[in-house]
N, C-alpha and C positions, 0 to 999 in steps of 0.2 A: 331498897334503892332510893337512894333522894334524887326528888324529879329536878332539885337545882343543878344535877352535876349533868350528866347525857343530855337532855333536853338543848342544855342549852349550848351544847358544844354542837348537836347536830344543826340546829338554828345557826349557827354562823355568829356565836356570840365575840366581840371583839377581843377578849382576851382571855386566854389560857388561865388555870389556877396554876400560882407558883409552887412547883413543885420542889424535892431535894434535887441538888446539882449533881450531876457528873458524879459517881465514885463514892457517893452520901450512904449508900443502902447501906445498912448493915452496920454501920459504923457507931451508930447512937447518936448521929447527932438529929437534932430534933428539925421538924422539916419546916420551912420557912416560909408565911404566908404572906399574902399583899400588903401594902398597907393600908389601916382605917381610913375611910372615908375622909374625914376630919383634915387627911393629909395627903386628899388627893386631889391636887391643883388641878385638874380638868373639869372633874366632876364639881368641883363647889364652884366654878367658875359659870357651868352649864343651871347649874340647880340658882344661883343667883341672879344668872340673866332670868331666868324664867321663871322668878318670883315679882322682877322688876314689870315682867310683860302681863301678868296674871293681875298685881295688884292695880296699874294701872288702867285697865280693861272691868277691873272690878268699880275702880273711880268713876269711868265715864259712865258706867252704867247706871247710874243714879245722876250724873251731872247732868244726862243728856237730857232727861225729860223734868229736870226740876228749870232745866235754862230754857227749854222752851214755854214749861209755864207761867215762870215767871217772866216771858217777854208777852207772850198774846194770852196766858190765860186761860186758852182753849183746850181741854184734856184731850181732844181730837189729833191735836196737832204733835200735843203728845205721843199717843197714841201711834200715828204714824212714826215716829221717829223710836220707837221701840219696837215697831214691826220691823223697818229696817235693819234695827243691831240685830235680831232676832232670824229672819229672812237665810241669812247664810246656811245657820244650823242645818237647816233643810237640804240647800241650797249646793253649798260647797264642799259638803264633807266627802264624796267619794270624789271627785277631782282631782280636789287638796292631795287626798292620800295617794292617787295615782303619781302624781308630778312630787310627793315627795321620796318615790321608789325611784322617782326618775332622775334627779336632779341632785347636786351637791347639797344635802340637805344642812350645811355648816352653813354655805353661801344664801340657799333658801332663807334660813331665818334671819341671818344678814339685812337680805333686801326687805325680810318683811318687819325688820326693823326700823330700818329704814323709812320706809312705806308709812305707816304707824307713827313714825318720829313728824310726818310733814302732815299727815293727814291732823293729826290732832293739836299739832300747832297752827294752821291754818287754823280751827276753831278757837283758839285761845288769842288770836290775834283779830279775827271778826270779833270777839267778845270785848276785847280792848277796844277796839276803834268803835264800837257799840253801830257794827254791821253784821247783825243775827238774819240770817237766810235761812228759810226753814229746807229747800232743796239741798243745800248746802251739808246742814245738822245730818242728814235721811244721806246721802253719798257719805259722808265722813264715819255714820255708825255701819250703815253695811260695808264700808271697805275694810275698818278696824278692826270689825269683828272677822272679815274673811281671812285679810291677813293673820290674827290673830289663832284661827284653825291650823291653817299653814305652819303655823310658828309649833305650836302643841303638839300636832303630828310628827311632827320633825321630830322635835325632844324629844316623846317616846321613843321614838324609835333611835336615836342619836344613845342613849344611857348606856346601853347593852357594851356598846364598842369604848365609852370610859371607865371600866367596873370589873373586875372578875365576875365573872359565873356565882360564884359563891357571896359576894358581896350584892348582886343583883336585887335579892330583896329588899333588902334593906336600902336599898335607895330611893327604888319604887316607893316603899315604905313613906320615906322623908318625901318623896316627889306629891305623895297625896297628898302628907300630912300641909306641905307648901299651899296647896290645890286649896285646902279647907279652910287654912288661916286666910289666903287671899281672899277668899271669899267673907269672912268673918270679920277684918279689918277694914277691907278695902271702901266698901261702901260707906260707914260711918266717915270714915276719912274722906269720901267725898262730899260727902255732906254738911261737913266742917266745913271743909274749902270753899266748899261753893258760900254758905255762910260769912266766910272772910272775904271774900271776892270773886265776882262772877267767873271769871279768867280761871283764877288760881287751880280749877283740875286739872284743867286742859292742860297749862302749865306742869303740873306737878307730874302730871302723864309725859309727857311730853320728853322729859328730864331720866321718868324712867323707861322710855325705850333708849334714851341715849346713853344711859348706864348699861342696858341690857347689850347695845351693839360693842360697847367696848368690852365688856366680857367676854365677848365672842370670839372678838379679833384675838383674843389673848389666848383662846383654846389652843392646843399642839397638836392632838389627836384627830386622825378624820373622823366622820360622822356614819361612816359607811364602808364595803370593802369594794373593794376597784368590781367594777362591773360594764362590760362593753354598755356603746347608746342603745338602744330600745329601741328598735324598728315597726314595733308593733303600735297598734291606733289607740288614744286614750280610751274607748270605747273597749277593744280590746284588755286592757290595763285594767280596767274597772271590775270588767266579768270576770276575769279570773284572780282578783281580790276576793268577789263575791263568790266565787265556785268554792275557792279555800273553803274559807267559812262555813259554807254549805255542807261541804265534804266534813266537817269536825263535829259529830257526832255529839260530844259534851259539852262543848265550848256552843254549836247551833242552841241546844236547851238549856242550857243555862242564860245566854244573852234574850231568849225568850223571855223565861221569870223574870230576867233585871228587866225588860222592856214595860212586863204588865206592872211589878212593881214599881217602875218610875210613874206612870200612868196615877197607879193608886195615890202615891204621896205629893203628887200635883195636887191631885181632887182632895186628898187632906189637906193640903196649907190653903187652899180656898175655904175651908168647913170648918178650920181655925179660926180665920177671919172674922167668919159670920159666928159660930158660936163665942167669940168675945164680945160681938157688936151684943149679939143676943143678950148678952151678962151684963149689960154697963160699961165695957173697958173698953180702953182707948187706943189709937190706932200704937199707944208708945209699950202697950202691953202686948200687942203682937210683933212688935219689932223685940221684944227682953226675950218672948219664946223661942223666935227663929234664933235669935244670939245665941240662948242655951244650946238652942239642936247645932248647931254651929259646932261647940265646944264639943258635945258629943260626937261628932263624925270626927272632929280631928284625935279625941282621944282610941276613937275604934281605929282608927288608922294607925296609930303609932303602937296598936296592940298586935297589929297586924305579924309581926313577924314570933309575938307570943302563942298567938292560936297554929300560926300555918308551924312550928315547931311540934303541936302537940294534937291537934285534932288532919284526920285527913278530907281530902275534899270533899268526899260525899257527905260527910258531919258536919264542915263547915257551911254546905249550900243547905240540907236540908235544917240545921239547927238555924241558920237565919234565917232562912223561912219561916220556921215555925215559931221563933222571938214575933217576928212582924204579926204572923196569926194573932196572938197574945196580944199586942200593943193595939195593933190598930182598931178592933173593935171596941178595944177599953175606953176610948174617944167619946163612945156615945152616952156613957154614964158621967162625966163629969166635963163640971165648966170650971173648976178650979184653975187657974193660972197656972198654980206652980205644979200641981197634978200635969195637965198639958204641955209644960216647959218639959218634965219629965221622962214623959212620952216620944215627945219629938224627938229629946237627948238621946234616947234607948233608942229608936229607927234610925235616926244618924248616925247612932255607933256602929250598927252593926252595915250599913251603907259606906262610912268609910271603910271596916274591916274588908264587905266583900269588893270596894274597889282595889282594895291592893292585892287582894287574892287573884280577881280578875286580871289584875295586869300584870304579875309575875307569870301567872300559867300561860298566858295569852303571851309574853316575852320568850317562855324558855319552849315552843311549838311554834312558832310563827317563823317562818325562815325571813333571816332580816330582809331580802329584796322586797317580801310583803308587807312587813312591818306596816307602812303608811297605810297602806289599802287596808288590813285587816283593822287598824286604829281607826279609818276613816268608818266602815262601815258597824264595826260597834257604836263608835259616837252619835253614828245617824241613825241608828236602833232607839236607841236612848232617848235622842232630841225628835225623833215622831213620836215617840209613846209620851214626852210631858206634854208635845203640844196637845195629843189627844185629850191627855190626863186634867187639862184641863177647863176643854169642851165639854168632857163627859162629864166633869165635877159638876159645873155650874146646871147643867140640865137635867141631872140627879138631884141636885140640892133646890132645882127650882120646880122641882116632879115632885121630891118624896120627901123632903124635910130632912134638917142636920140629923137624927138620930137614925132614922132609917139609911138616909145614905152612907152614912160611917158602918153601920153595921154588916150592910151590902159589900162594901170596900173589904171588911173582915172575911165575911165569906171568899170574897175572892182570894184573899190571902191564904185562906183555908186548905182553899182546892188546890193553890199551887204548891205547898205539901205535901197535900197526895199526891199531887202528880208527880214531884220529885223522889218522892220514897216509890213510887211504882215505876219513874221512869229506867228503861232498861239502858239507857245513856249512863246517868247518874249510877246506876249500878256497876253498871260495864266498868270502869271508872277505876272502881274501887276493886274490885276484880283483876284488872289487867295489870293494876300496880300493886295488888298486894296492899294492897289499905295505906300504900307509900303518902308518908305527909311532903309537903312541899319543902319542907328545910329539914335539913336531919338537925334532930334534938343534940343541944351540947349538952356534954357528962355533965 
């Protein structure tokens, strides 16, 4: 059984696979599928607004705190306005997801288009008139960034209903691989700008949510299936996003692992830092390592639909697990640049790989009314374990020294192997599908 066909039709996927017409059986003629992505005007209209909103978001995140110190100077003040952008993660994720189960999630990302379109030209216009308010910078990143959850949750859960079932992966696929190049482009490209003129991100954001909302308007397809109003209290809304979750047995232990290993790879890109500072190398040698790990999450992501064809779940969670085992304690024996560009490329690939595994399986079981909520409260999985990952970096690395804390970090990668190959979820798994992979293999 391929988990892309049932799964996702009982989820309330939005479209049917095309099957033979009326009268076809029998007859030889050969059975007619949807068409490729390439030529499906909803979906490239959806996937390009939301490259326009991701790269933008990527801009301000470096614009915001190089304009604040380049006007006072203060890394404080910085500081503050990076807590800000940051804040929401925490903050907005299970809301967001409730009120996108709730709301036209087409019209949703509309307004927070919108929203985003004025909020960040307001900054580029204080930046012109050279009226920088630092209350100002601190509203303007936490609203962007909140809207900007809003906007994400949506999308996910929006693809399902422009896609067949059977095309599903593979958009996901593309939707990551989007996910990582914004990330990988976007900030160098703020950094320019800001370079060329202080204005000019805010600008250049600005432009791309107004790209992003005409995209939108241009979609045909709803985002969602008719569903009476919701009489029930956000509060309500929430717990039984979180009860789901609770109740999924493989999906609860697996978001585990991915929570302690976001944790781990926080407290590595701090132990990066400091073993370059350690070595002589400069802060532009740890911006080439993150670039490479970059390039590896985007190429694990577009191998995604190569693995999920031939290995099955359980293979796939425990074998990247035990990749990370592998990688991450090798950190402690070398300060080599291009050794550590390497390494990080190898964790990123397989972090892209398991995000697109994660978002298929988590697509084709998630009944669409949940979609938001179940998106909201993975993502806040994830965003309490960096922040942690990053407290616990720095007071390991200021306790025990870059070698022993990398190797500590390995251990822990360790045990979460074991626990995957003994857990009885992860088995279950594999058990109740028949070792089913998530795409069936083409001939």
């Amino acid at each position: 059984m391929s988990l892309v066909e049932e799964p996702a039709r009982q989820a309330g996927a939005g479209n049917s696979p095309v099957g033979e017409p009326p009268g076809a059986a029998g007859t030889g003629r050969e059975r007619t599928g949807p068409p490729p992505l390439r030529r499906n005007r909803d979906f490239l209209l959806l996937w390009t607004a939301a490259a326009g909103t991701q790269v933008g978001a990527r801009i301000t995140a470096i614009a915001y705190p190089l304009l604040v110190l380049w006007y006072t100077g203060s890394a404080t003040q910085a500081g503050f306005v990076g807590s800000a952008a940051l804040l929401p993660h925490l903050l907005v994720q299970l809301p967001a997801g409730a009120f996108v189960d709730r709301w036209d999630r087409r019209r949703l990302m509309i307004l927070c288009d919108l929203g985003c379109l004025a909020a960040t030209g307001s900054v580029a216009l204080a930046v012109y008139l050279d009226r920088v308010w630092l209350p100002q910078l601190m509203l303007v990143a936490f609203v962007q960034t909140s809207l900007t959850i809003f906007y994400q949750l949506a999308e996910r859960a929006a693809v399902r209903h422009l896609v067949t079932p059977e095309q599903l992966p593979t958009a996901l696929t593309q939707n990551e691989t989007r996910g990582r190049a914004a990330v990988l482009i976007g900030q160098p490209i703020g950094g320019l700008l800001f370079s060329l003129t202080r204005w000019a991100p805010f600008v250049v954001t600005t432009i791309a949510h107004l790209g992003s909302l005409v995209a939108l308007l241009l979609i045909r397809r709803d985002f969602q299936h008719a569903r009476p109003p919701r009489r029930t209290s956000l509060r309500a809304d929430i717990a039984e996003g979180v009860r789901w979750m609770w109740g999924q047995r493989f999906l609860r232990t697996v978001m585990g692992f991915v929570a302690v290993s976001n944790a781990v790879f926080q407290a590595l890109t701090l132990t990066l830092m400091i073993i370059v500072r350690n070595d002589g190398g400069s802060a532009a040698v740890v911006g080439i390592v993150i670039g490479v790990s970059g390039v590896g999450g985007m190429l694990g992501a577009l191998c995604g639909m190569w693995w999920m064809r031939r290995a099955t779940l359980r293979a796939l969670v425990v074998g990247g697990l035990a990749a990370w085992a592998v990688t991450v304690p090798a950190m402690a024996f070398t300060s080599d640049p291009v050794v550590l560009a390497v390494l990080f490329a190898a964790n990123s690939y397989v972090g892209g790989l398991f995000n697109v595994v994660g978002g298929v399986y988590m697509v084709q079981i998630a009944p669409d009314a949940l979609m938001g909520r179940v998106g909201g409260v993975a993502t806040l999985l994830a965003s309490g374990a960096n922040f942690l990952g990053v407290l616990a970096g720095g007071l390991l690395l200021a306790s025990f020294g870059v070698r022993s804390t990398v190797l500590g970090l390995g251990a822990v990668m360790a045990l979460l192997v074991l626990l995957a190959v003994l857990s009885p979820s992860v088995r279950a798994i594999a058990d109740t599908e028949q070792n089913a992979r998530l795409v069936r293999k083409r001939a």
